[in-house]
Backbone as a printed PyTorch tensor [residue, N CA C, xyz], in Angstrom:
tensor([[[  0.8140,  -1.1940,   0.0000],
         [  0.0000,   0.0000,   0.0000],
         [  0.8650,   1.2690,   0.0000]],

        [[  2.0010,   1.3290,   0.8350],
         [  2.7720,   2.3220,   0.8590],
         [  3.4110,   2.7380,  -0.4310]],

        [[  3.7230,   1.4880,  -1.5800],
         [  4.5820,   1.6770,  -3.1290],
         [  3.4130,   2.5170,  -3.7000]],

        [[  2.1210,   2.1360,  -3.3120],
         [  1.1060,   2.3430,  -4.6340],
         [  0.4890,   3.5110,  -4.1240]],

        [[  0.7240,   4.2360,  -2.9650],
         [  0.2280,   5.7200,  -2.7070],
         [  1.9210,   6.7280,  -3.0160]],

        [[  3.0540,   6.3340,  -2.8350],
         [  3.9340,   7.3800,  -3.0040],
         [  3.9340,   7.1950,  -4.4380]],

        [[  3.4810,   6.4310,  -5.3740],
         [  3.4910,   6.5490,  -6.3130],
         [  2.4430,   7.4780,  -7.3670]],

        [[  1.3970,   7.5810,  -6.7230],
         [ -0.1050,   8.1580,  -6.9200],
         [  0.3910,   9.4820,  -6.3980]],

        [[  1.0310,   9.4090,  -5.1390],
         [  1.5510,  11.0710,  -4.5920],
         [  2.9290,  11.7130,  -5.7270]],

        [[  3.3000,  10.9110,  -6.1230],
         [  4.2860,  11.4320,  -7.2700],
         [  3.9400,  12.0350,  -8.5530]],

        [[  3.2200,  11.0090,  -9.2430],
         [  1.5300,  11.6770,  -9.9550],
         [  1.1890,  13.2290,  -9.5300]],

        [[  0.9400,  12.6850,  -8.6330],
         [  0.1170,  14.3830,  -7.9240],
         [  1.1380,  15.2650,  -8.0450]],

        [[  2.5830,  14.8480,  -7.8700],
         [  3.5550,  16.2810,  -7.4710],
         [  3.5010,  16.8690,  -9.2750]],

        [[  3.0530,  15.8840,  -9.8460],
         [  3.2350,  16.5020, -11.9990],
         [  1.9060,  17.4890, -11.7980]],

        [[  0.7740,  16.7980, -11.4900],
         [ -0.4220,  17.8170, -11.2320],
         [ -0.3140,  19.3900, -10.7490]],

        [[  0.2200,  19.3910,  -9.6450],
         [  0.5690,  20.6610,  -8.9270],
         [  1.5260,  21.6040,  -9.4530]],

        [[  2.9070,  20.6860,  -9.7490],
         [  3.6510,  21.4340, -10.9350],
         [  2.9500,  21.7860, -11.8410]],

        [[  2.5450,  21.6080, -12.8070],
         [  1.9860,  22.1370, -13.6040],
         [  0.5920,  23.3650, -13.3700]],

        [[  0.1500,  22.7250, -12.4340],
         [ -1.0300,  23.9300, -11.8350],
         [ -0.3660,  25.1420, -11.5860]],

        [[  0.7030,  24.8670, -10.6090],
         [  1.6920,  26.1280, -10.6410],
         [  1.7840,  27.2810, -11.8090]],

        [[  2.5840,  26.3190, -12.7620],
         [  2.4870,  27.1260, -13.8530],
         [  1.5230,  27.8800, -14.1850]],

        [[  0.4770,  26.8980, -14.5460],
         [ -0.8210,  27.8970, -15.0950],
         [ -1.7620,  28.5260, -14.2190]],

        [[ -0.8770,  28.6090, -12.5860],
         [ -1.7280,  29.5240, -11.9850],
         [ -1.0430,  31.4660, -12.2180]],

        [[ -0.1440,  31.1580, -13.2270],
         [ -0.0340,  32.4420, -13.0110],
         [  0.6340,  33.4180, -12.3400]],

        [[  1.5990,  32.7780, -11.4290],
         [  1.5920,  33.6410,  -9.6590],
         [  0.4090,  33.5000,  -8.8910]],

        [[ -0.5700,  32.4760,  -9.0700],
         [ -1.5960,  32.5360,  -8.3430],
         [ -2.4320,  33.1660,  -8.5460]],

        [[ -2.8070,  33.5770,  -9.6680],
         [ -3.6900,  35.1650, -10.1520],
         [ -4.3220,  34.4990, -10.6540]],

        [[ -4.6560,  33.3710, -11.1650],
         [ -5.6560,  32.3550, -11.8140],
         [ -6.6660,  31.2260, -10.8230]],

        [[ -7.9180,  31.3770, -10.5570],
         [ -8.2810,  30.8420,  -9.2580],
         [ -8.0600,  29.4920,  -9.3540]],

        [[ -8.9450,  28.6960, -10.5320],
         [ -8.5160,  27.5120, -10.7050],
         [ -7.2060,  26.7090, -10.8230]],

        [[ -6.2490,  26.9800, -10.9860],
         [ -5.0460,  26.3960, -11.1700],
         [ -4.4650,  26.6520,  -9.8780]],

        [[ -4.9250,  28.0900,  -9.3930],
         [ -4.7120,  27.7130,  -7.9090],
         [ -5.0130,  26.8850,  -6.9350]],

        [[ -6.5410,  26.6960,  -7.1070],
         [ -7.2860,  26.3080,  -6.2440],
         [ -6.1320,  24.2630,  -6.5880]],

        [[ -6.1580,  23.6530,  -7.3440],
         [ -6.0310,  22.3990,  -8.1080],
         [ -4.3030,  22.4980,  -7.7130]],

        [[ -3.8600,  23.5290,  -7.7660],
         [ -2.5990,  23.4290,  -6.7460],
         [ -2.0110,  23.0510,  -5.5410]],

        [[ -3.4000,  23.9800,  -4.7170],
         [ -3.3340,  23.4940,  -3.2510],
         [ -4.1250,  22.0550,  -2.6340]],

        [[ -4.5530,  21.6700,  -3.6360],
         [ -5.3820,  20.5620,  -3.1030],
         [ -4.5500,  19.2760,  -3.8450]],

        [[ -3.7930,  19.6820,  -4.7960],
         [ -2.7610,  18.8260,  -5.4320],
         [ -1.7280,  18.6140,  -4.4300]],

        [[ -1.0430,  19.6670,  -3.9090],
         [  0.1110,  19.0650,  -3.1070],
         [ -0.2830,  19.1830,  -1.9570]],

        [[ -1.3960,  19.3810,  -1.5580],
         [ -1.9070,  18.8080,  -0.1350],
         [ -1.8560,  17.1480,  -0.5290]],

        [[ -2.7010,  16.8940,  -1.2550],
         [ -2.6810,  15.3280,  -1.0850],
         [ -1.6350,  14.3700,  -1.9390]],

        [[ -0.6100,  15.2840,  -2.0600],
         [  0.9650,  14.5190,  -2.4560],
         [  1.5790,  14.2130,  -1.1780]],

        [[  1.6600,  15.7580,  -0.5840],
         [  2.6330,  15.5960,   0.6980],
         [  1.9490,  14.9380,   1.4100]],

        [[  0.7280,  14.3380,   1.7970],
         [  0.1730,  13.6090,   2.6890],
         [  0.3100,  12.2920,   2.4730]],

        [[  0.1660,  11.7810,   0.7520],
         [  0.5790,  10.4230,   0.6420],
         [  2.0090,  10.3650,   0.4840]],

        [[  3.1080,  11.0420,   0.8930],
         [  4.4060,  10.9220,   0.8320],
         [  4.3610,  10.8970,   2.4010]],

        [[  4.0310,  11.7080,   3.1070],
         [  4.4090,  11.3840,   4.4590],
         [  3.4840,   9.9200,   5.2330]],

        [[  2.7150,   9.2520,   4.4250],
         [  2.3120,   8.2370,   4.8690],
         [  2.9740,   6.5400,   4.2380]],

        [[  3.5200,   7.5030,   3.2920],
         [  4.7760,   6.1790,   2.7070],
         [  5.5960,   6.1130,   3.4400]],

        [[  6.3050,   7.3420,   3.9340],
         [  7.0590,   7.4320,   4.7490],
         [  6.8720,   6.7430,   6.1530]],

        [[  6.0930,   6.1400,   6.5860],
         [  5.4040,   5.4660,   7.6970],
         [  6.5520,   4.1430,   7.8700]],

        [[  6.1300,   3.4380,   6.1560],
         [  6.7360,   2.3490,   6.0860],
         [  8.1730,   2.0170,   5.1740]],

        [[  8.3740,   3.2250,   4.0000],
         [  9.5590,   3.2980,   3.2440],
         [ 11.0230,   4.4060,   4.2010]],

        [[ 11.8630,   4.0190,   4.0820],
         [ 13.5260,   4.7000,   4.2980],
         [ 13.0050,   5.9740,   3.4750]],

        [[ 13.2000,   7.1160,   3.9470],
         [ 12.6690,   8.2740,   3.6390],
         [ 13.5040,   8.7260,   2.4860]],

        [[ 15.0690,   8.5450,   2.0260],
         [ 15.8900,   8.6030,   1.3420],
         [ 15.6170,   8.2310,  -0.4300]],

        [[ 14.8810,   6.6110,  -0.0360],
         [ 14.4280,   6.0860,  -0.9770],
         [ 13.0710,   6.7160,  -2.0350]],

        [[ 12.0420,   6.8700,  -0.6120],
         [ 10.7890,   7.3800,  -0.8450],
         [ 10.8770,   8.2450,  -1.5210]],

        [[ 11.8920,   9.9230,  -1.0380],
         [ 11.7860,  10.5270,  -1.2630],
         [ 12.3100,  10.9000,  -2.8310]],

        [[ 13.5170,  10.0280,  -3.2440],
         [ 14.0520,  10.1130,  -4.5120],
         [ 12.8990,   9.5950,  -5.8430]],

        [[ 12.0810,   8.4650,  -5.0620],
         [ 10.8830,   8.0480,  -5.8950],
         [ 10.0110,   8.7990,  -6.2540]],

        [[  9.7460,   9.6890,  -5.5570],
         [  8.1990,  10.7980,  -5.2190],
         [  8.9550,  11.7560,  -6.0140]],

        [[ 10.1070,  12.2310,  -6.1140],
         [ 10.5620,  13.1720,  -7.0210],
         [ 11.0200,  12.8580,  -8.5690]],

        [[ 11.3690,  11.5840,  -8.2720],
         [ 11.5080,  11.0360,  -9.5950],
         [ 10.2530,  10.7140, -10.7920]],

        [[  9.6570,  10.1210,  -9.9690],
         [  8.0160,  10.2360, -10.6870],
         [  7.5620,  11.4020, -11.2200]],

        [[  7.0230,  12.3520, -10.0650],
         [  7.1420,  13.9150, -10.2460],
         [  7.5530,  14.4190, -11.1150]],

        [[  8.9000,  14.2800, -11.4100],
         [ 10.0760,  15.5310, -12.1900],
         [  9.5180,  14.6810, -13.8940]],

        [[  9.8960,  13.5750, -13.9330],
         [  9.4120,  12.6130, -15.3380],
         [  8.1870,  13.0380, -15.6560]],

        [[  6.8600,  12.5080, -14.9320],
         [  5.7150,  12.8650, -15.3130],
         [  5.6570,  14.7410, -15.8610]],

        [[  6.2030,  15.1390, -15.5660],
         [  6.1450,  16.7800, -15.5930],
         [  6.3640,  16.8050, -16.7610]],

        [[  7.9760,  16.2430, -16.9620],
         [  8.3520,  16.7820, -18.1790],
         [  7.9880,  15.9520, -19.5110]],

        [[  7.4590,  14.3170, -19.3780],
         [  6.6210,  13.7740, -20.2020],
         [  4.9720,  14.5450, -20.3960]],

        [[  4.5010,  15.1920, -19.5400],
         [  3.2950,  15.7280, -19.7460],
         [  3.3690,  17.3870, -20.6320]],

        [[  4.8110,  18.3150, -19.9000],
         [  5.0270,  19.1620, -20.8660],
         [  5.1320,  19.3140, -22.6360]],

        [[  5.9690,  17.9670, -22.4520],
         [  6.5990,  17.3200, -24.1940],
         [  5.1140,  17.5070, -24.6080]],

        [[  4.3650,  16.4380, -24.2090],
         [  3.1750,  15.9530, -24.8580],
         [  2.1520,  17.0050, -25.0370]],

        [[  1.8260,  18.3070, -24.2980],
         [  1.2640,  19.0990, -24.6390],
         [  1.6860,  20.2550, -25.3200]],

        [[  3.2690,  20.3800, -25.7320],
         [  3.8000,  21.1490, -26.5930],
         [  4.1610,  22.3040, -25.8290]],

        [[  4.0630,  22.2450, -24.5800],
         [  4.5730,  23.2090, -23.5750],
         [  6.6150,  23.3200, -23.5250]],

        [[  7.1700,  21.9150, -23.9210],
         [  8.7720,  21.7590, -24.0880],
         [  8.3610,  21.3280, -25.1210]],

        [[  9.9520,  21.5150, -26.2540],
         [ 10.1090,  21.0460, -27.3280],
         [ 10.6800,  19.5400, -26.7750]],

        [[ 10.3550,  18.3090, -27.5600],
         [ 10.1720,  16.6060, -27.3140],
         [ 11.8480,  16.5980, -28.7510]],

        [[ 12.3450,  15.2620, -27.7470],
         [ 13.5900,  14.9170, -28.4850],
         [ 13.9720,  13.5330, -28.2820]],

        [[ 14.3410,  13.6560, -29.1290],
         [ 14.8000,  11.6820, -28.7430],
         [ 15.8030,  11.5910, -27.0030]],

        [[ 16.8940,  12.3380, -27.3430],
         [ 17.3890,  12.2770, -26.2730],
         [ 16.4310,  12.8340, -25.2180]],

        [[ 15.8820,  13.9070, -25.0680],
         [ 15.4820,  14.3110, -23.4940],
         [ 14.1750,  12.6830, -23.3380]],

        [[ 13.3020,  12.2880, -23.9290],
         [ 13.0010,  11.0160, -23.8260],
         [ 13.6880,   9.9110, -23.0800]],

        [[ 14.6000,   9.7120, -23.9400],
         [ 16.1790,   8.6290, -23.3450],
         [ 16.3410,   9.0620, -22.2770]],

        [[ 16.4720,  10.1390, -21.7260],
         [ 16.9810,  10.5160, -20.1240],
         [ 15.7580,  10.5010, -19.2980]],

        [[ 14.1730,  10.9730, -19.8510],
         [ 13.3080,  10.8310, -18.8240],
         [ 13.3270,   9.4770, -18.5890]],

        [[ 13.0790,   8.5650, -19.3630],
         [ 13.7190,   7.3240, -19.1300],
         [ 14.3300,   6.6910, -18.2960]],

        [[ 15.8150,   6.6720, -18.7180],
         [ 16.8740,   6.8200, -17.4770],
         [ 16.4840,   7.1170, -16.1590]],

        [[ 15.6360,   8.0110, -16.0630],
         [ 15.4370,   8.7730, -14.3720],
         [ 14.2600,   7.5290, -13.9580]],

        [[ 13.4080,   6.9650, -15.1580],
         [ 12.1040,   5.9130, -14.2100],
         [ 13.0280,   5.0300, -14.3040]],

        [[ 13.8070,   4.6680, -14.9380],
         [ 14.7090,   3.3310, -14.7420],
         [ 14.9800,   3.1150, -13.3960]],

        [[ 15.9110,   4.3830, -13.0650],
         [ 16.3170,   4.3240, -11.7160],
         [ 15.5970,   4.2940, -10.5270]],

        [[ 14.2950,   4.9350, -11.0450],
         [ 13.3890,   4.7490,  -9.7000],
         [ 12.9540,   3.7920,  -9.6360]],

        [[ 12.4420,   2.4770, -10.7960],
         [ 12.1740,   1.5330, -10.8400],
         [ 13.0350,   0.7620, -10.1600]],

        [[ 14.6870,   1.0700, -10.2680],
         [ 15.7050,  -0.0090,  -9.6500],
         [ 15.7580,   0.6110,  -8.1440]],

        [[ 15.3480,   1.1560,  -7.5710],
         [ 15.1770,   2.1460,  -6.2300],
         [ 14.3450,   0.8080,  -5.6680]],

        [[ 12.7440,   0.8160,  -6.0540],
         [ 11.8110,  -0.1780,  -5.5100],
         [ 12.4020,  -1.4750,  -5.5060]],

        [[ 13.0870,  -1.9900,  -6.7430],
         [ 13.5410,  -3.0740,  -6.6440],
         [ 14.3460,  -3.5470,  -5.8420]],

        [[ 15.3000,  -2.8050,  -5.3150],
         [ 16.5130,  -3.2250,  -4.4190],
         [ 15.9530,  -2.7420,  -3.3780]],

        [[ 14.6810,  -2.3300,  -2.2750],
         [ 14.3130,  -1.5730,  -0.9220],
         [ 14.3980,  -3.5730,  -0.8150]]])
């Protein structure tokens, strides 16, 4: 239960990032509002992974997810320009988080 909520909370940290963005500085209600209720319920399922995961681990997972999903969701909406290589490296980064879970 703990893999499959810091993972859902990692999810969430791409949500909020991105709400960020399109809140504007916060001058946009909705993207605000979908901000704060985004990383409210990231940091809550990260600090409840944290219950049962090495916080070291957790925490490289929850950011790793995060930072990937972000920048796979930017590519895909044409927000970053998409490349073979930056692909290959988002890559690389779930690899490693994948080999993170594997070796806990």
């Amino acid at each position: 239960m703990s893999w499959f909520l810091l993972v859902v909370s990692g999810l969430l940290e791409a949500v909020w990032a991105t709400a960020l963005d399109r809140s504007a500085g916060f001058t946009r209600l909705v993207p605000t509002l979908v901000f704060a209720v985004a990383t409210t319920a990231s940091l809550a399922g990260l600090a409840y992974a944290l219950k049962d995961l090495p916080v070291g681990t957790a925490y490289a997972v929850w950011v790793g997810i995060g930072a990937g999903t972000t920048v796979a969701w930017a590519m895909a909406t044409g927000a970053e320009p998409f490349s073979v290589v930056r692909l290959l490296l988002i890559l690389g980064l779930l690899g490693c988080v994948v080999g993170l879970k594997l070796t806990h």
